[in-house]
N, C-alpha and C positions, 0 to 999 in steps of 0.2 A: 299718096301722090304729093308731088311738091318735092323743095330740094332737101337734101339730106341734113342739114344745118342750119338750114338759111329759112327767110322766108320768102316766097313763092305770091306772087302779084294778077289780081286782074287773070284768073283763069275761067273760063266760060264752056261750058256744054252746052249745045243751043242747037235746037234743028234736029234731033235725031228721033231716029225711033226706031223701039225693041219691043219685038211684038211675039210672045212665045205661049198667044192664048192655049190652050187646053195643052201644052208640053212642058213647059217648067217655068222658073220664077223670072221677073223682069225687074234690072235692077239700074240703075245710075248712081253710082256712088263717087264718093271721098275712096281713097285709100290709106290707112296704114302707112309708114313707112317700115322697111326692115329694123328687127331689134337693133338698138344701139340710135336710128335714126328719129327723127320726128318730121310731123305733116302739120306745115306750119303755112296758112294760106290766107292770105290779106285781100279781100275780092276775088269771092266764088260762089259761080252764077250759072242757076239751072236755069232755062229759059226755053220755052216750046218744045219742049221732048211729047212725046208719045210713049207711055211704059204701058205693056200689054204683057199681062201671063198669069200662072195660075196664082201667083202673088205679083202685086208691083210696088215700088220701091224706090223710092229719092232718099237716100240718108249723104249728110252733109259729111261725117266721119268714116263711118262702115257699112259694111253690108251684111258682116257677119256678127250674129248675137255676142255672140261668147265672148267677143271682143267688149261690151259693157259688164260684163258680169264680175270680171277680173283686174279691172282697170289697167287693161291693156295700151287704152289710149293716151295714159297719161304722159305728156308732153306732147299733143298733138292739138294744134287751137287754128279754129276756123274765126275768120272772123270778115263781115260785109260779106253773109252772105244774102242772095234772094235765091227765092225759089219761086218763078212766077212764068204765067202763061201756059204751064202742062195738063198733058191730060193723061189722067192715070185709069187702068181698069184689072181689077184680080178677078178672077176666077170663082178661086174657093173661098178667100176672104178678104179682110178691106183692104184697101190700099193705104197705104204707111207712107206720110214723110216722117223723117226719123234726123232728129235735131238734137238728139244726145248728145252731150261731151263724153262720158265712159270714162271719166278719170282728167280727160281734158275738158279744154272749152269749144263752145260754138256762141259766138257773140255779136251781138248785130245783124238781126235775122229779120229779111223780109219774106212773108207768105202771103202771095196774092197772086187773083185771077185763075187760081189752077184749077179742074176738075176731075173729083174724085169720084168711080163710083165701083161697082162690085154685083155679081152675080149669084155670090152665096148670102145676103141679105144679112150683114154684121155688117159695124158700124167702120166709117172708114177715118184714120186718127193722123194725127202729128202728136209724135212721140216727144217729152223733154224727160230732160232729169238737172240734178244740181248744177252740172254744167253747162247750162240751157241760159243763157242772158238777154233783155233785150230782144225780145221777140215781139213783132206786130204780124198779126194775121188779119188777113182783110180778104172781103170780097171774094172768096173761095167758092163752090159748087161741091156738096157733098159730105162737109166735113160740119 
């Protein structure tokens, strides 16, 4: 998500909810942009979603793994984001926010207020790697 060259301002997901308990995975993501393109996003803001399914899922870049594995995301940089006020719940296993850069960055990261919890009794995570900067996590439920 975001423009194809450019950077992309003050974008917000707020208020929603995806609830695919016992049917398949629940996810709110960053996107990708098309080869050639990048997702380049200056304030982006997760704020009171509801993620239900047999996985759930806030990742600021992707949604999909394989997209870290190959540094896919390289030229793709989030930056001011929060992830605050949701309530997550998986199924089979924990619930993931997922802060990876994959080759790019995610920078200026707030995690607070959110609640995480899960039915298959693993542990529920916020994901980083290299390109993970600048993170404060606060006052969470579950993690």
């Amino acid at each position: 998500c975001g423009e194809w060259a450019a950077t992309s301002r003050n974008m917000t997901v707020d208020g929603n909810t995806v609830d695919a308990r016992n049917q398949n995975d629940a996810t709110i993501s960053g996107l990708p942009n098309d080869p050639g393109g990048n997702s380049i996003i200056d304030g982006f803001v997760f704020t009171n979603n509801v993620v239900k399914g047999t996985k759930a899922l806030i990742a600021a870049q992707s949604p999909d793994p394989k997209n870290y594995a190959d540094n896919a995301l390289t030229g793709n940089h989030k930056s001011n984001v929060t992830i605050s006020g949701n309530q997550m719940h998986a199924e089979w296993d924990g619930a993931v926010i997922d802060l990876r850069g994959g080759g790019g960055t995610v920078d200026r990261v707030l995690v607070e207020n959110n609640v995480l919890s899960n039915s298959a009794n693993k542990p529920n995570v916020v994901k980083q790697d290299s390109g993970t900067t600048n993170v404060t996590i606060r006052n969470n439920t579950g993690i």
